[in-house]
C-alpha positions, 0 to 999 in steps of 0.5 A: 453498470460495469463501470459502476461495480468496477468504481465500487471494488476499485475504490473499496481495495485501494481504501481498505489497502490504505487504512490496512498500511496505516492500521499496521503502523500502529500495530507495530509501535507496543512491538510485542509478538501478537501485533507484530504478527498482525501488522505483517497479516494486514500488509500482506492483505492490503497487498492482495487488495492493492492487485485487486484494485489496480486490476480494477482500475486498468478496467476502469481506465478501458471502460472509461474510454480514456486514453492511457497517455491522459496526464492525470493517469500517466502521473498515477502510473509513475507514482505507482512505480515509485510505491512499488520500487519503496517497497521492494526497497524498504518494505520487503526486505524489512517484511522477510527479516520481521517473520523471523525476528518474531521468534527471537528475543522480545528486546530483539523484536522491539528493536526490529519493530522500531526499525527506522529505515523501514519506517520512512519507507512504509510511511513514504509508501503511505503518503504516495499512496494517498497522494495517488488517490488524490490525483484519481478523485480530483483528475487534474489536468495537468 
């Protein structure tokens, strides 16, 4: 039952985070305030829910019985470093500079938005993300 629940949560936050990241790429494209905002508000949620599901998978990975050293989970945990270190290095600083780029001018924020740099860096955050679930579901043995 544990591990059931602990499935459940696990998959629902990872899926919710990665459907939050690509809802707010398209929510930055008109690059008007209102969407802008809310791109910035569903990152920071599928954040929060990325915390959860990871929490939940470190209890999947120790109520599966499954040792931390299996190729398919060691693979997981370096894709995993690698979403966190495109995102420290594309995604944050871009997060930080957008809040305050809303209040400047709209051809400012428009500019902002489409920022290209960032771009690649949220789209490769997405693509690691998936290609982390895929390696989760399938479990290759590597």
């Amino acid at each position: 039952m544990l591990y059931g629940s602990t499935l459940t949560v696990h998959a629902f936050a990872m899926s919710a985070s990665i459907a939050l990241f690509v809802a707010s790429e398209f929510l930055l494209i008109p690059a008007s305030r209102a969407p802008v905002r809310a791109a910035l508000f569903a990152s920071r949620l599928a954040d929060i829910l990325i915390k959860l599901g990871l929490l939940a998978g470190l209890v999947l990975v120790y109520v599966g019985g499954w040792p931390l050293l299996t190729p398919w989970l060691v693979l997981s945990f370096l894709l995993i470093a690698a979403v966190i270190g495109i995102g420290r290095s594309f995604v944050e600083p871009w997060q930080a500079r957008a809040r305050s780029a809303l209040a400047g001018s709209p051809t400012e924020l428009r500019q902002f938005a489409r920022d290209r740099r960032a771009r690649i860096g949220r789209i490769a955050m997405i693509a690691v993300f998936a290609l982390i679930a895929a390696v989760m579901v399938v479990k290759p043995e590597l």
